[in-house]
C-alpha positions in Angstrom: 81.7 60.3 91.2 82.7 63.7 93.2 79.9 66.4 93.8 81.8 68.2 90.7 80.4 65.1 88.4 79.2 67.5 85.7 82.2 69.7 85.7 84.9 66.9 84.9 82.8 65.6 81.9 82.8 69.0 81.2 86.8 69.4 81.6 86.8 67.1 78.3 85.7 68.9 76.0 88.6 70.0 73.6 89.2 74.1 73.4 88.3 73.2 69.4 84.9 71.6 70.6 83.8 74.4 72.3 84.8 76.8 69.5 82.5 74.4 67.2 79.5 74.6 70.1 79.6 78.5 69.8 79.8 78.7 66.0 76.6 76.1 65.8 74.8 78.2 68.4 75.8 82.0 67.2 73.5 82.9 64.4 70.3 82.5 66.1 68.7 84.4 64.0 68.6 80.8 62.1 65.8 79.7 64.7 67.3 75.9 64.1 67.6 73.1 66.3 71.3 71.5 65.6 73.1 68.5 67.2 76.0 66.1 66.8 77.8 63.6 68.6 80.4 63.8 71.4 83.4 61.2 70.9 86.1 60.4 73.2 89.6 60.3 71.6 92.9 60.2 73.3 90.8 61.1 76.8 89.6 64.0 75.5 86.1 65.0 73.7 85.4 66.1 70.3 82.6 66.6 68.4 81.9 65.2 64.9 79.8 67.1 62.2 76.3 69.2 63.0 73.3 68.5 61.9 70.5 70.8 61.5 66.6 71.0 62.0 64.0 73.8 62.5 62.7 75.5 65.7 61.6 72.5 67.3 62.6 69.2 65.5 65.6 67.7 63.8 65.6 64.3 62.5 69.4 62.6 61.8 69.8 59.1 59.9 72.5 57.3 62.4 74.5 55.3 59.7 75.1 59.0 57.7 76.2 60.7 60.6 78.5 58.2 61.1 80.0 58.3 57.8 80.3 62.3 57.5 82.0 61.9 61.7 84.3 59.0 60.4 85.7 62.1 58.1 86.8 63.4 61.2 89.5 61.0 61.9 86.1 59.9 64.9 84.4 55.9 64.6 81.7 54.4 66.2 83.5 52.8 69.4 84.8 55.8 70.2 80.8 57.5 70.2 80.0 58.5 74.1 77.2 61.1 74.1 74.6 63.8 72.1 75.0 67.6 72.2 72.2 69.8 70.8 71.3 73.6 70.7 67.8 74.6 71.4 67.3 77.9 69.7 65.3 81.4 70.0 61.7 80.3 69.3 59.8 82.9 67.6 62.8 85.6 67.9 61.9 85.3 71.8 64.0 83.4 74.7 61.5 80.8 76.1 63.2 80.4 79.2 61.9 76.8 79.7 64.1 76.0 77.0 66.8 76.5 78.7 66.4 72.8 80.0 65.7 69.3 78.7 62.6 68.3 77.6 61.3 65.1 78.3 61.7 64.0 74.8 65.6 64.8 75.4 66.1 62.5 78.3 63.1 60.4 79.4 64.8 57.4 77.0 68.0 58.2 79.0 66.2 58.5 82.7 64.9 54.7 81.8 68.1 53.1 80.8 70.5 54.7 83.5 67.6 53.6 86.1 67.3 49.9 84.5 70.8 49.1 83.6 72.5 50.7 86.3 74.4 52.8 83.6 76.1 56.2 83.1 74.8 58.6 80.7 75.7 62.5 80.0 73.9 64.8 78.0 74.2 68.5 76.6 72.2 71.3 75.6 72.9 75.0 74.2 70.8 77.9 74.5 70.6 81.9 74.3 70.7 83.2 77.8 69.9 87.1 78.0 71.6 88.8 80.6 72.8 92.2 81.4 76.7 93.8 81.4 77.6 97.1 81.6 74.4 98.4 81.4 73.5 96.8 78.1 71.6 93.4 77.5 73.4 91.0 75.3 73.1 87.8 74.7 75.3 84.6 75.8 75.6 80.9 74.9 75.1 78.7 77.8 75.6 74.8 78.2 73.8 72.9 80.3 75.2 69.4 81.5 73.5 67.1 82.4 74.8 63.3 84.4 72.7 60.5 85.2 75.4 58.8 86.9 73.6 55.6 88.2 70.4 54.1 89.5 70.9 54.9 93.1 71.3 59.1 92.3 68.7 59.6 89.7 66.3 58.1 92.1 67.6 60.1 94.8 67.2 62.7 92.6 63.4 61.9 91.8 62.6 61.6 95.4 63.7 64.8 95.9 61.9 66.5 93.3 59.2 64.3 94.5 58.5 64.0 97.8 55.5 61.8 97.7 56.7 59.6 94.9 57.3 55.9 96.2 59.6 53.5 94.8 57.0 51.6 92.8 56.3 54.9 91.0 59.7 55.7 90.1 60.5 52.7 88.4 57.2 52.2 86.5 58.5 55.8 84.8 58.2 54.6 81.1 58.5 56.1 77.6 54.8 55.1 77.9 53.6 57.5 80.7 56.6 59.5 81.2 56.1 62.4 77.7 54.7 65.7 78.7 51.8 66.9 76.8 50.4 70.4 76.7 47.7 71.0 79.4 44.7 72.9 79.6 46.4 75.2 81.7 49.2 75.7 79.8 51.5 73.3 81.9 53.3 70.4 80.5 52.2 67.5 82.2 52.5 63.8 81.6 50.8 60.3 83.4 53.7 59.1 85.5 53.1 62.6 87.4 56.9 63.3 86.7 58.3 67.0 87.1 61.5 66.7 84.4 61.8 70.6 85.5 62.1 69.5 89.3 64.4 66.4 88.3 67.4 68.9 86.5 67.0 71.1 89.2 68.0 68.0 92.1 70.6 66.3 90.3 72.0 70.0 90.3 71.5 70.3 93.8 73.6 66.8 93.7 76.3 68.1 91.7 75.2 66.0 88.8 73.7 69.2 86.4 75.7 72.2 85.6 75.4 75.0 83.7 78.7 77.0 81.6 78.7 80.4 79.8 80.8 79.8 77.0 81.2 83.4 75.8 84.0 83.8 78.3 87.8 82.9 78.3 88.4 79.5 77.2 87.0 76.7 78.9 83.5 78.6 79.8 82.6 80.4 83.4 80.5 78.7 85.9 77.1 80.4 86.4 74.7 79.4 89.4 72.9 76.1 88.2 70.7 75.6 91.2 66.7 77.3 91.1 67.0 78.8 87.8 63.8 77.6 86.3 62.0 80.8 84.7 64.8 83.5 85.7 66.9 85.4 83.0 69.2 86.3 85.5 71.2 89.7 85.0 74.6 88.9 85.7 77.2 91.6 85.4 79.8 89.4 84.5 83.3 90.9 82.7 84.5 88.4 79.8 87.5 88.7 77.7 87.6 87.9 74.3 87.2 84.3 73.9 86.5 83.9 70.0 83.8 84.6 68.1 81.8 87.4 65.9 78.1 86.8 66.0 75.7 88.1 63.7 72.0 88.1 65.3 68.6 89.3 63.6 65.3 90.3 64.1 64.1 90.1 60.5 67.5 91.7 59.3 71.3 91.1 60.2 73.1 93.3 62.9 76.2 93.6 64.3 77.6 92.4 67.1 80.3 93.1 69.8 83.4 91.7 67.8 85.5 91.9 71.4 83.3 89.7 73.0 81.3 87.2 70.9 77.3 88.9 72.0 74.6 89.7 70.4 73.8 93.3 72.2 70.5 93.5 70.2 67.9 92.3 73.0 64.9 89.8 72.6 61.9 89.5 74.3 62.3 87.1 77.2 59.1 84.6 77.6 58.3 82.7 80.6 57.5 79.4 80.7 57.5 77.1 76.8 56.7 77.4 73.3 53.8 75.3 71.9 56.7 72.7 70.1 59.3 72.4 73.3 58.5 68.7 73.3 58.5 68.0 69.7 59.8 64.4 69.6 63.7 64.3 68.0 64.9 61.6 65.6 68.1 60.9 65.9 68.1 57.9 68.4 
């Protein structure tokens, strides 16, 4: 695949599947974790029906969400990926959740590794950020493409200098779960940085990040070294869709010209205590 690998899966996605991503992600005042499924039809991706969680957790039956997607003129064979929203936590941004956790993709790191195989995966989230003088928020997707064996190792070794062979492939759903450190860290036994990881496939061209509050299709926004920076980008959107209503403890409004929230939230560094909650819908 080209160094644009993220982009073209990217370039799928159906102007009506990116309206559906906003209006799952806007009212974040919700604090709910939702997700569906991405299907390919006709060469083209679309997403079938949202399901819905709390903060941290969701949990999906399989065999129903197939039956509500199959409502959407969308079947099984034509199934390709998962997209998910991780929202505020707390009413604050947690700018670690701006990435995947290790529950979101350790299963996925192991089979792209031992089968060789492709795999793609998406997640939303709140991105605060500064325009015209004001802080607003915006709706951001990250990409993600594990595109075979060879680059996601590459991609480890990078992150991890000292890692040997032998310890990349004995990465297992066994050793490879963070868990909350003493420190406050999220560390796990295979000694695996999933931070580190999104950040080298980026470097690769295989993770990208999108601001979809901008004219259709999204704007590009720097995807490289962004762990733990709310950067303030003054960047000038037209209208693309949306009205968003956002809340601290009551409703507001927001820009109807532009889709964002201009009501800031605190912005947290690092993870909420329940960033790796395990999901069910695998």
């Amino acid at each position: 695949m080209t160094s644009e690998a993220w982009k073209e899966e990217w370039n799928k996605f159906t102007p009506e599947a990116i309206e559906e991503m906003k209006r799952y992600s806007d009212q974040t005042h919700l604090h709910r974790e939702w997700m569906c499924y991405v299907y390919e039809k006709d060469g083209r991706y679309h997403l079938g029906e949202p399901s819905y969680g709390d903060e941290s957790r969701i949990e999906v039956n399989p065999s129903e969400k197939a039956k509500e997607d199959s409502s959407r003129g969308l079947n099984e064979s034509q199934r390709k990926w998962t997209i998910h929203g991780h929202p505020l936590k707390d009413g604050k941004i947690y700018t670690g959740r701006q990435y995947f956790s290790s529950t979101d993709i350790l299963q996925e790191f192991v089979k792209s590794r031992d089968n060789n195989e492709k795999v793609v995966q998406y997640v939303v989230y709140p991105h605060q950020q500064e325009k015209q003088g004001q802080k607003v928020i915006h709706n951001r997707v990250r990409i993600l493409v594990f595109p075979n064996r060879e680059v996601i190792v590459k991609a480890m070794k990078m992150a991890h200098p000292n890692m040997t062979d032998e310890q990349i492939m004995a990465i297992s759903e066994e050793n490879g779960y963070n868990k909350n450190a003493v420190d406050g860290s999220l560390k796990n036994d295979a000694g695996v940085d999933w931070f580190k990881f999104q950040e080298a496939l980026g470097k690769l061209g295989y993770m990208g990040i999108i601001d979809i509050e901008g004219p259709q299709g999204g704007v590009k926004v720097d995807a490289a070294d962004t762990m733990f920076v709310q950067k303030s980008e003054g960047i000038s959107m037209p209208k693309f869709s949306t009205i968003a209503l956002v809340g601290l403890g009551i409703f507001a409004l927001s820009r109807l010209f532009s889709g964002e929230s201009v009501i800031p939230f605190m912005v947290e560094e690092g993870f909420d205590a329940d960033f790796e909650s395990p999901h069910f819908w695998k």
